[in-house]
C-alpha positions in Angstrom: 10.6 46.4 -3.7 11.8 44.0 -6.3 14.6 41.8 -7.0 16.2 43.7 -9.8 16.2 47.0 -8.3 18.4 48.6 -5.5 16.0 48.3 -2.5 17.7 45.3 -1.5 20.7 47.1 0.7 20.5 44.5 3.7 20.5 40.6 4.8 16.9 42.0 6.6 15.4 43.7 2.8 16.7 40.5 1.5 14.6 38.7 4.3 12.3 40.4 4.1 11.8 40.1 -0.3 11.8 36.5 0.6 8.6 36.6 2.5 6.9 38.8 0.5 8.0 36.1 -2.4 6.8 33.2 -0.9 3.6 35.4 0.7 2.4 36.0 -3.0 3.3 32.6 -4.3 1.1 31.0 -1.4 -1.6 33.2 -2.7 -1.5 31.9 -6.2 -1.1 28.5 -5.2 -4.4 29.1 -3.1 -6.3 30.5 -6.6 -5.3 27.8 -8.3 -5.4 24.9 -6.2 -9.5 24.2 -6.8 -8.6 24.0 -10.4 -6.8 21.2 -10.1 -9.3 19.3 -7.5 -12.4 19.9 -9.4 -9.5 18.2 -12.8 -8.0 15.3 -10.4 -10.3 12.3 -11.4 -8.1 10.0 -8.7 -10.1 10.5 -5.1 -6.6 10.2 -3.0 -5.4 13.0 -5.4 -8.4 15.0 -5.1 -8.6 14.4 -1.4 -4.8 15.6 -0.7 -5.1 18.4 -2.8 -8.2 19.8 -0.8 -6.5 18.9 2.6 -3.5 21.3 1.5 -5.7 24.1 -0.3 -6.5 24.2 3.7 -3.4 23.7 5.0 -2.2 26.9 2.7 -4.8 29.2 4.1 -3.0 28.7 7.4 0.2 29.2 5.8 -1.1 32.4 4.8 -2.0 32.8 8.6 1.1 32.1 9.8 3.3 34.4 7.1 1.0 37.3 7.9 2.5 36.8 11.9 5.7 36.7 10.3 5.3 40.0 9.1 3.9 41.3 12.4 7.0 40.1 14.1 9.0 42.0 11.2 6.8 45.0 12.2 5.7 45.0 8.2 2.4 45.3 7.1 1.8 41.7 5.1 2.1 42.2 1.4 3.0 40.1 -1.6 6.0 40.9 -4.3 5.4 39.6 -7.4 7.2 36.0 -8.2 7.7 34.8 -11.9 8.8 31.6 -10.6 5.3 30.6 -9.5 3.5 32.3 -12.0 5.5 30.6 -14.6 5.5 26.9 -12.7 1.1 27.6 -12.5 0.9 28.9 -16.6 2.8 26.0 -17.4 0.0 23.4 -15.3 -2.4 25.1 -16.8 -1.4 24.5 -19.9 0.2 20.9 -19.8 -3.9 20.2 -18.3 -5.0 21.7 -21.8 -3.3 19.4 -23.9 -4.5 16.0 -21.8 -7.4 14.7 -22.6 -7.0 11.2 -20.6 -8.1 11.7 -16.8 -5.3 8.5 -15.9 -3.1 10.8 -17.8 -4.3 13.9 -16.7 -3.8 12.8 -13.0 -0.4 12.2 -13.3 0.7 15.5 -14.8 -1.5 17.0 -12.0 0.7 15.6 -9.0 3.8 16.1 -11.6 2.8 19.7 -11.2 1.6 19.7 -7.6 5.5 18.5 -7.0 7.0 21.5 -8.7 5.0 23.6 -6.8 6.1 22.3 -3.8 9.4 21.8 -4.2 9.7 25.6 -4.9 8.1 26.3 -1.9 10.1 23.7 0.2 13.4 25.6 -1.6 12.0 29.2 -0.5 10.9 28.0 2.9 14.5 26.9 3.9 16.2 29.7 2.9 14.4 32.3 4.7 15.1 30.0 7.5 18.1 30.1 7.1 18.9 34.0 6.6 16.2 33.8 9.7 18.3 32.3 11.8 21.7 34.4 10.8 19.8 37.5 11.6 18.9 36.2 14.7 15.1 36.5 14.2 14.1 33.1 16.0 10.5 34.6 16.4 9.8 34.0 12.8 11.3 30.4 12.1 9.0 28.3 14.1 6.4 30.3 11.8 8.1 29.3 8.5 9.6 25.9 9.9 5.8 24.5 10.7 4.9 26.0 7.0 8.1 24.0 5.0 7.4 20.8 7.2 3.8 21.0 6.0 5.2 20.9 2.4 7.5 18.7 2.9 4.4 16.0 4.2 2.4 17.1 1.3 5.1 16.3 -1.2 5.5 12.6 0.7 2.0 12.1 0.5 2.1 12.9 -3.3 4.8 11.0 -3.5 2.5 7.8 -2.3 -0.5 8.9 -4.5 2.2 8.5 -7.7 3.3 5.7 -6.6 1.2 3.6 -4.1 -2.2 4.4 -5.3 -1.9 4.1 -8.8 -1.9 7.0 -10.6 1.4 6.7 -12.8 0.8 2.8 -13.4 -2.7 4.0 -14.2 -1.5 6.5 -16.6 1.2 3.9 -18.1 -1.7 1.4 -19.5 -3.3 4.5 -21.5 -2.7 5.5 -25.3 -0.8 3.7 -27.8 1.1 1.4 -25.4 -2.5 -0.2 -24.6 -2.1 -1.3 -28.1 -5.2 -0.4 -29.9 -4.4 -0.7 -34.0 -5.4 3.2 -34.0 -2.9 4.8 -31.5 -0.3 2.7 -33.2 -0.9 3.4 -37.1 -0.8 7.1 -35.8 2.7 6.7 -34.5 3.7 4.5 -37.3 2.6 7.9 -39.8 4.5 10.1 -37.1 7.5 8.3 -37.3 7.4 7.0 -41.3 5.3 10.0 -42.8 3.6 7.4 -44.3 -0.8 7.4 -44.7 -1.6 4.1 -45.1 1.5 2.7 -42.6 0.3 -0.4 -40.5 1.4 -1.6 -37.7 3.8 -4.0 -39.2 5.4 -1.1 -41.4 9.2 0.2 -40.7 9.5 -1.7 -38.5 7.0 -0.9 -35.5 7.9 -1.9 -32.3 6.1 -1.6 -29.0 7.4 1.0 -26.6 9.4 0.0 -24.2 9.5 2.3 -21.6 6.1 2.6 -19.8 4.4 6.3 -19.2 7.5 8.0 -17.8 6.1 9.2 -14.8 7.3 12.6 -13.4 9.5 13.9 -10.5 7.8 12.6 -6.9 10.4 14.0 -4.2 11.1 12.0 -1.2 10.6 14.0 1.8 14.2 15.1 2.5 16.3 15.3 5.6 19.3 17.6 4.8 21.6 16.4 4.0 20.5 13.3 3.0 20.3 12.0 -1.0 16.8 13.0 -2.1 15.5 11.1 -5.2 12.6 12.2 -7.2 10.7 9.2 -8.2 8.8 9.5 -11.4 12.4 9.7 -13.8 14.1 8.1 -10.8 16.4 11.3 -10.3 18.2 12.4 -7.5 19.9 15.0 -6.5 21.9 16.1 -3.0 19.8 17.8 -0.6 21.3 20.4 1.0 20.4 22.7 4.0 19.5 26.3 3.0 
């Protein structure tokens, strides 16, 4: 079955696409979750992201019960969502070669993860509960209330335990006369630039941080804390 095609007649196919989505997105998250433990230098990163490469085994658990209660046999569809959000971790952790630096991009990436699940989650609750399959949501609820705590807890790891103002000290806004005569040659095109040349200036804006989501509560104003963006949280 797949999203383009004409299997999808039904609110139930389209239920039931939605957990073979999130079923094969779970399992890619689980291959590349020990990836980014054994490249998290931070220990709280490194410790959350081992508590939720268990936690997602169990989600696997409880999606194959969804599929029993669906009388389906459990299978995965494939998702170009999560395979493009994991290629693109990959290789954003390829072109790092601070750890400070490196952390950050790791729970930056850990967040878009979730968030996709947290979207996917709700709206097979959702459809769930329309079809009257109450059976299945408690499954599903306990799996997008365990991503939404994982995303909080990231969210403290960012922001409470140092890993973005970490990251902010490193590179050429630590000031070392190296990092900053190769921004003066980015910027001028000159060789030989120094520091005082066309008018250097150090960088304002610290390391920008990325997107740490706020555990939301529909339909409450979620913000995402790294570029201090929010956006309305709605029930799906």
């Amino acid at each position: 079955m797949g999203l383009f095609t004409k299997d999808i007649k039904t609110m139930d196919d389209l239920l039931l696409h939605g957990v073979q989505d999130i079923y094969y997105a779970e399992q890619q998250i689980m291959k590349a979750l020990p990836k980014m433990i054994d490249l998290a230098t931070n220990r709280d990163l490194a410790t959350g992201l081992r508590s939720h490469l268990e936690e997602t085994q169990k989600q696997l658990e409880r999606l194959q019960k969804v599929f029993a209660k669906l009388g389906k046999e459990p299978s995965g569809t494939q998702c170009p969502a999560i395979d493009g959000i994991i290629k693109e971790a990959n290789e954003t952790a390829g072109e790092i070669e601070d750890k400070a630096v490196l952390d950050a991009a790791i729970v930056a990436n850990s967040q878009t993860v979730e968030h996709y699940e947290m979207c996917r989650y709700g709206t097979l609750i959702a459809w769930a509960e329309e079809l009257k399959h109450q059976d299945i949501v408690r499954f599903l609820t306990t799996n997008l209330n365990e991503e939404k705590a994982a995303n909080a807890k990231l969210n403290t790891i960012a922001l409470r335990k140092g890993v973005n103002k970490k990251a902010s000290t490193r590179g050429v806004r630590r000031g070392t006369t190296a990092g900053r005569q190769r921004l003066v040659r980015r910027i001028s095109g000159a060789d030989n630039a120094s520091p005082g040349d066309v008018g250097f200036e150090e960088p304002r804006a610290p390391w920008p941080g990325f997107f740490s989501f706020r555990q939301p509560q529909a339909p409450r104003m979620a913000e995402d804390v790294g570029g201090r963006v929010a956006a309305r949280a709605t029930r799906i």
